[in-house]
N, C-alpha and C positions, 0 to 999 in steps of 0.2 A: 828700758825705755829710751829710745832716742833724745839727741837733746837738737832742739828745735832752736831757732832765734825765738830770742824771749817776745811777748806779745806788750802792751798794742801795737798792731799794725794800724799804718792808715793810708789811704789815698788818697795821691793829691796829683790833679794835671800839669803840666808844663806850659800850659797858657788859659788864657779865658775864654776862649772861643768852644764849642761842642764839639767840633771834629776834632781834637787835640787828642794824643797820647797821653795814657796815663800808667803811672806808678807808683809803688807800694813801698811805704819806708816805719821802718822800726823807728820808736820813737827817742832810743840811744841812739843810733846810726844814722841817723838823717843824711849825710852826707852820699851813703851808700843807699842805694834802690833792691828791696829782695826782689822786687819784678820790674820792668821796664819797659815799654814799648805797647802796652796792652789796651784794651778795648774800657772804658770805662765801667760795665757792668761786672768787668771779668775783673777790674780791678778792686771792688767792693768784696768780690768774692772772695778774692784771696786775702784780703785783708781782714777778714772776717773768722779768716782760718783757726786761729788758734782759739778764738773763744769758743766755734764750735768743737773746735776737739774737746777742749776742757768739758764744755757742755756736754758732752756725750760719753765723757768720763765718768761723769759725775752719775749720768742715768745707768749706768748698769747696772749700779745695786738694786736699783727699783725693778729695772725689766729683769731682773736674772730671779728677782722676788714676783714677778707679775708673769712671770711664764706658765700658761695651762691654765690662769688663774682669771676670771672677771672681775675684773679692778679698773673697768673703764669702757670705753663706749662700745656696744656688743659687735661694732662692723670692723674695731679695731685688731687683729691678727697678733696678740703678743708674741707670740715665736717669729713672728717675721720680722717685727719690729726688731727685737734682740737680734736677730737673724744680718739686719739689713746697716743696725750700730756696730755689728764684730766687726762686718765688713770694711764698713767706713773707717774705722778707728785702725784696721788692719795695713789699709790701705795708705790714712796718714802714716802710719809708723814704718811702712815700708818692709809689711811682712804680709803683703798680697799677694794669695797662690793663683 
């Protein structure tokens, strides 16, 4: 498992006006920016990062239990679901083929 900057992130602008740059700072690190220069929607996202990895850690036991299985709303596809979490999760950890 890779090791990430520890989590919370948060976002905060460099001024008070809308058009302003924003960036993402760890809440040890403040000093240091993990991103800089960014769009503010894109900066929520990444700050958002590590809870949803965690979050989507956490869901596999359920989906790798919920695969083939109706356990939830009949239009919901659980192998894709599972399918579409390997991905993501693979992709944070930087083992995306």
């Amino acid at each position: 498992m890779p090791e990430f900057t520890p989590g919370p992130w948060k976002a905060k602008s460099n001024c008070p006006e809308k058009k302003c740059t924003w960036m993402v700072f760890n809440k040890e690190w403040s000093n240091w920016p993990i991103a800089a220069g960014i769009e503010e929607n894109d900066a929520h996202l990444i700050s958002a990062a590590p809870d949803m990895h965690e979050a989507l850690k956490m869901a596999m036991p359920f989906m790798e239990f919920a695969k083939g299985r109706a356990v939830g709303p009949a239009d919901i596809d659980s192998e894709e679901l599972l399918r579409q979490i390997k991905q993501a999760l693979a992709k944070a950890e930087g083992k995306e083929a």
